[in-house]
Every structure is written in C-alpha cells, then in structure tokens.
C-alpha positions in Angstrom: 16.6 -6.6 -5.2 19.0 -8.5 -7.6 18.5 -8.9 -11.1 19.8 -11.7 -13.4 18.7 -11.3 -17.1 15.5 -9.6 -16.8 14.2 -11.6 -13.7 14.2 -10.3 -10.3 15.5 -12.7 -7.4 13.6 -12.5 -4.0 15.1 -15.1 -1.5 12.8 -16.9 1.2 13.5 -18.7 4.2 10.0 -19.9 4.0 10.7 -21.4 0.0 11.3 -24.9 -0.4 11.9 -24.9 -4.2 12.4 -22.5 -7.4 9.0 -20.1 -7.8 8.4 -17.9 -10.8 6.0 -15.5 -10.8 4.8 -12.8 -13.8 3.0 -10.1 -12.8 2.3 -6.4 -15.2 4.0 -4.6 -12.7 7.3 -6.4 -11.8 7.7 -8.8 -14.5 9.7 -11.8 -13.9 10.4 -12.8 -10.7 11.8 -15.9 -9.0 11.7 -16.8 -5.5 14.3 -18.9 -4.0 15.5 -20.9 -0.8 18.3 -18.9 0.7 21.5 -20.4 -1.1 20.1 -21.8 -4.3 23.4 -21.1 -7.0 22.7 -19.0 -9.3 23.7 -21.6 -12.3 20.4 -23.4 -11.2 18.4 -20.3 -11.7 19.9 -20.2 -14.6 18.9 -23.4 -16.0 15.5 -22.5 -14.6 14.9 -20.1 -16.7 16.1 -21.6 -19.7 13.7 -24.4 -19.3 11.3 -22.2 -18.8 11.7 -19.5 -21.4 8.6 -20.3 -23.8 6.5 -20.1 -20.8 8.1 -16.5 -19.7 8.0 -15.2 -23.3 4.2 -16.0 -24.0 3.0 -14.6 -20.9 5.0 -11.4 -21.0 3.5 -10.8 -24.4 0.1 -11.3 -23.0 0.4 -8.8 -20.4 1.9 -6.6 -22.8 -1.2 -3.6 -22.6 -1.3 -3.8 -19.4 2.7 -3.6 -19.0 2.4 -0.4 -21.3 -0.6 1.1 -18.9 1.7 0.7 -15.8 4.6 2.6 -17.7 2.1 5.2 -18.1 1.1 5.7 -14.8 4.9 5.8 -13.9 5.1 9.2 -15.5 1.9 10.3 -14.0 1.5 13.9 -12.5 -1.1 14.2 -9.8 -3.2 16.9 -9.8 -5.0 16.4 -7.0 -5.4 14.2 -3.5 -8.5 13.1 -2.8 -8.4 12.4 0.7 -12.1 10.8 1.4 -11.1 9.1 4.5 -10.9 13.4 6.2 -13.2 14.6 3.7 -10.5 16.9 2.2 -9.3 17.5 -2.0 -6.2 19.2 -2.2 -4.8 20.8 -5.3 -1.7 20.0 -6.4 0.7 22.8 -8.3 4.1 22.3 -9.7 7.1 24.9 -9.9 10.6 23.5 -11.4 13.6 24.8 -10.1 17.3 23.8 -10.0 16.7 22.5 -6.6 17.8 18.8 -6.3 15.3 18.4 -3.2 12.2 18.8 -3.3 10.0 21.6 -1.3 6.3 20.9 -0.1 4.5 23.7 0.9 0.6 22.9 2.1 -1.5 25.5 1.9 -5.0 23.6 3.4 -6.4 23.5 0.0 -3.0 23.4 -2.1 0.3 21.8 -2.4 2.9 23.3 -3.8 5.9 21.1 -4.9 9.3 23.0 -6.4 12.7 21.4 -7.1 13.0 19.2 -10.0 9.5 18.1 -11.0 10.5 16.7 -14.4 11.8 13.6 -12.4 8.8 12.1 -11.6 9.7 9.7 -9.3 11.4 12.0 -6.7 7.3 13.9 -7.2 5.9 10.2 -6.3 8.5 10.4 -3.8 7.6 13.5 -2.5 3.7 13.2 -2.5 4.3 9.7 -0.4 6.2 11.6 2.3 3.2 13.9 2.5 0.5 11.2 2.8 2.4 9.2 5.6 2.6 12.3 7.5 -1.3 12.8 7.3 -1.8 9.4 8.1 0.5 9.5 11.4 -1.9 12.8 12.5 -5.2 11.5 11.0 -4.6 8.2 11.5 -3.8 7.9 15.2 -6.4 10.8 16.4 -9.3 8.8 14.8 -7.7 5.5 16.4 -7.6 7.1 19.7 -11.0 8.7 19.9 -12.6 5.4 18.7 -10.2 3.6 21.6 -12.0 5.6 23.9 -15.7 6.0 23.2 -15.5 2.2 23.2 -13.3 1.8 25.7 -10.6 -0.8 23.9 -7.3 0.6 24.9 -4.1 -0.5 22.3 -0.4 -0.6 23.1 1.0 1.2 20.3 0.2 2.3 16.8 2.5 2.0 13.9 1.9 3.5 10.5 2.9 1.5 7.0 1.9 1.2 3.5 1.5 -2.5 3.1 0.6 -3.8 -0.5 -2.2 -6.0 0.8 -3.5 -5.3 3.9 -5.6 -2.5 5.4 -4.5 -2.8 8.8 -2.8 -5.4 11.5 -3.0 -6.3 15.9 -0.2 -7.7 17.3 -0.3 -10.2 20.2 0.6 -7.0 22.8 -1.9 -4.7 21.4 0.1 -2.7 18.7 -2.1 -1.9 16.0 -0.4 -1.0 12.2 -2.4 0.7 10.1 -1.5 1.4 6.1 -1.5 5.5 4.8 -3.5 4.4 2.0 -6.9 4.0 4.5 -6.9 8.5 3.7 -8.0 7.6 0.5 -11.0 5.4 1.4 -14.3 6.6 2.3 -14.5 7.3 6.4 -17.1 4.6 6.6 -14.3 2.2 5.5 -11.5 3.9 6.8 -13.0 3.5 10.4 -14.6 0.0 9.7 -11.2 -0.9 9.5 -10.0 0.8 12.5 -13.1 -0.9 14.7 -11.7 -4.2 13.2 -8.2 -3.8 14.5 -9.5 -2.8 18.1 -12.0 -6.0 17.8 -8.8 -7.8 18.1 -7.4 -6.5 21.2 -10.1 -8.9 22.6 -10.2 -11.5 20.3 -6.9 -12.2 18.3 -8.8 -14.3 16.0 -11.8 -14.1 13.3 -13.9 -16.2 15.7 -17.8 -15.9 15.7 -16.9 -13.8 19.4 -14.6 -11.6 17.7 -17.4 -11.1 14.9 -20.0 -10.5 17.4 -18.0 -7.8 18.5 -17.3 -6.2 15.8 -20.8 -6.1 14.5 -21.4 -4.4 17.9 -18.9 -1.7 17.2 -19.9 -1.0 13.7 -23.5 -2.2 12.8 -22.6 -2.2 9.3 -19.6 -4.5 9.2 -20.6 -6.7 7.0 -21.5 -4.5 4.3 -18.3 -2.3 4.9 -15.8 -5.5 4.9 -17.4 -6.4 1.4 -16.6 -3.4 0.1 -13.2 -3.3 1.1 -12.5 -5.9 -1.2 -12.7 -3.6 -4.0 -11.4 -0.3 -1.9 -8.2 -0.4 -4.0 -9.5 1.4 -6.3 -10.0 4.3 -4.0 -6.3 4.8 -4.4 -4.1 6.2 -7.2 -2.3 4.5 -8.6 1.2 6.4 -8.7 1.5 5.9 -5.3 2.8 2.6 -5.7 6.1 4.1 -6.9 6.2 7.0 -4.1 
C-alpha cells in the first residue's frame, strides 16, 4: 500500500471523495477515487492536520498495546472450534526459513525466531492448513446429515466476516472460526448452508436456520463478541 508522510493511500472505485480514517492499528489512512493527484491529498492533509494530531495522541495507549502484541510469542493454540491446545516450542537456528514440525500436542518452529513476524508468518500458514482439513470435513458432514449440498468451498481470513455463499453455492469460510467454540464454529457453518436456499436474511431463510440449529439466536449473539476468541498476533501472520 503507498505511503505519503505517514498516511497510507487505499484507492476506491467505489469512493466519490477524499476519506480519512484513524484507527490504533493502521494509523492514518486516506481513501481515494482512482486518480485523485497526489498534490490534493496533500492539501488534505494539511487542512486537516490538527484533527490527525489530536486523535493520534488519543489513541496513543492503545497504539503502544498493538506494538506490543507485534512482538508477541505464542505459547500456545487454543483451537476450541476441534477441541485441541497445542504447545508451542521455539529453537533458533541460522536457517532463513522457517521449519514446523507438529507433533499432535506440540509445535516446534526452528529458523530464525527472533524475527517475529516470519513466527506470525509461520503460525498463519499452520492455521489455514487446519482450517482447509477441519474446515471442509465439518462443512461436508453437516452438508449431508441435512442434506444442503454446496458448490465449492474456499478458505480465507477475512477481517470482518465469519463466513460467505456465493450466488452458485460456493461457500468461504475464514481460518479464524478454529478458535471459536464448536457451537459457534458450526452455527456459522449451518448459516452459510441456510443460504444455498435462501440467498437472503429473509424470515424463510431464518426459519431455516433455526431448524438447523435450535439455538441460532443465542449463538449469532454471541458471535458478535467471538473476536475475542482469537489472538491477537494473528493479525500480522
């Protein structure tokens, strides 16, 4: 992403005008119509400099907090969504890439752990490869025992969203569900299949759903605050 004087550029067919944002964890960003000259950014940011100074300094804890967590060595995974902890052990070597070795109940990383983000790196490789197993051979047993067949299945880590159904069926689910409690994990699974009958939140796609999982209304309120099921490093990996 570009970077012009501390403020990251994001460009947006969808924009229609200059947006800044300030956030703890990216800082300054502004998002612009595709084509907007820099030298009006520029003056954008000028105008708005009191505005950008004050509220940097206001999210200044949590700013330090996140640099924290940016040098933060798991010790453990706590996988809820398979009902499975796993140890996490470090060995430094000269290596520049870095070995995972699982071991059921322990992980063994090697190369250069000092770096930390190659070890976020590392750790992320290793949960979207549990979510592609775990993921799809819960998707496919609950496809069956209520008989809603799906095209495809795709596995992401989204920043916002649990899970997704395309139009033709293909269902994406994020790597982050491993962390959440199963009840959760596969609420949100029976979701996405509700909607390879109902592509919208209508009250027949909700009377499904409550059919596939009695306790969907409990289980979608708590998703709401499911983020903190998952660490928080592995924003970085």
């Amino acid at each position: 992403m570009p970077e012009i004087e501390g403020c990251q550029i994001r460009y947006s067919k969808r924009a229609k005008r200059m947006r800044l944002s300030i956030t703890a964890e990216d800082g300054v960003v502004a998002t612009l119509p595709k084509g907007t000259p820099v030298r009006l950014l520029r003056a954008f940011l000028d105008e708005q400099q009191d505005w950008i100074h004050r509220t940097l300094d206001q999210l200044q804890t949590q700013r330090l907090e996140i640099e924290r967590e940016r040098g933060e060595m798991p010790t453990q995974l706590r996988l809820l969504a398979i009902d499975r902890t796993v140890q996490i052990q470090y060995q430094e070597t000269r290596s520049h890439r870095m070995h995972l070795a699982d071991k059921e109940k322990e992980l063994v990383l090697s190369g250069r752990i000092h770096e930390t983000e190659n070890v976020h790196r590392a750790l992320g490789r290793y949960i979207r490869q549990q979510a592609k197993h775990h993921l799809a051979t819960e998707l496919q047993q609950l496809s069956q025992a209520h008989h809603l067949s799906y095209s495809a299945i795709s596995i992401r880590r989204q920043k916002t969203r649990w899970g997704s159904c395309s139009a033709n069926g293909r269902i994406n689910l994020n790597d982050k569900l491993l962390f959440l409690p199963r009840q959760l994990m596969q609420h949100v699974l029976l979701h996405e299949l509700a909607h390879t009958h109902h592509m919208d939140h209508s009250a027949a796609f909700y009377g499904l759903l409550q059919t596939l999982d009695p306790e969907a209304r409990a289980n979608h309120k708590a998703l709401q605050q499911a983020g903190s099921y998952v660490p928080h490093w592995l924003k970085w990996a």
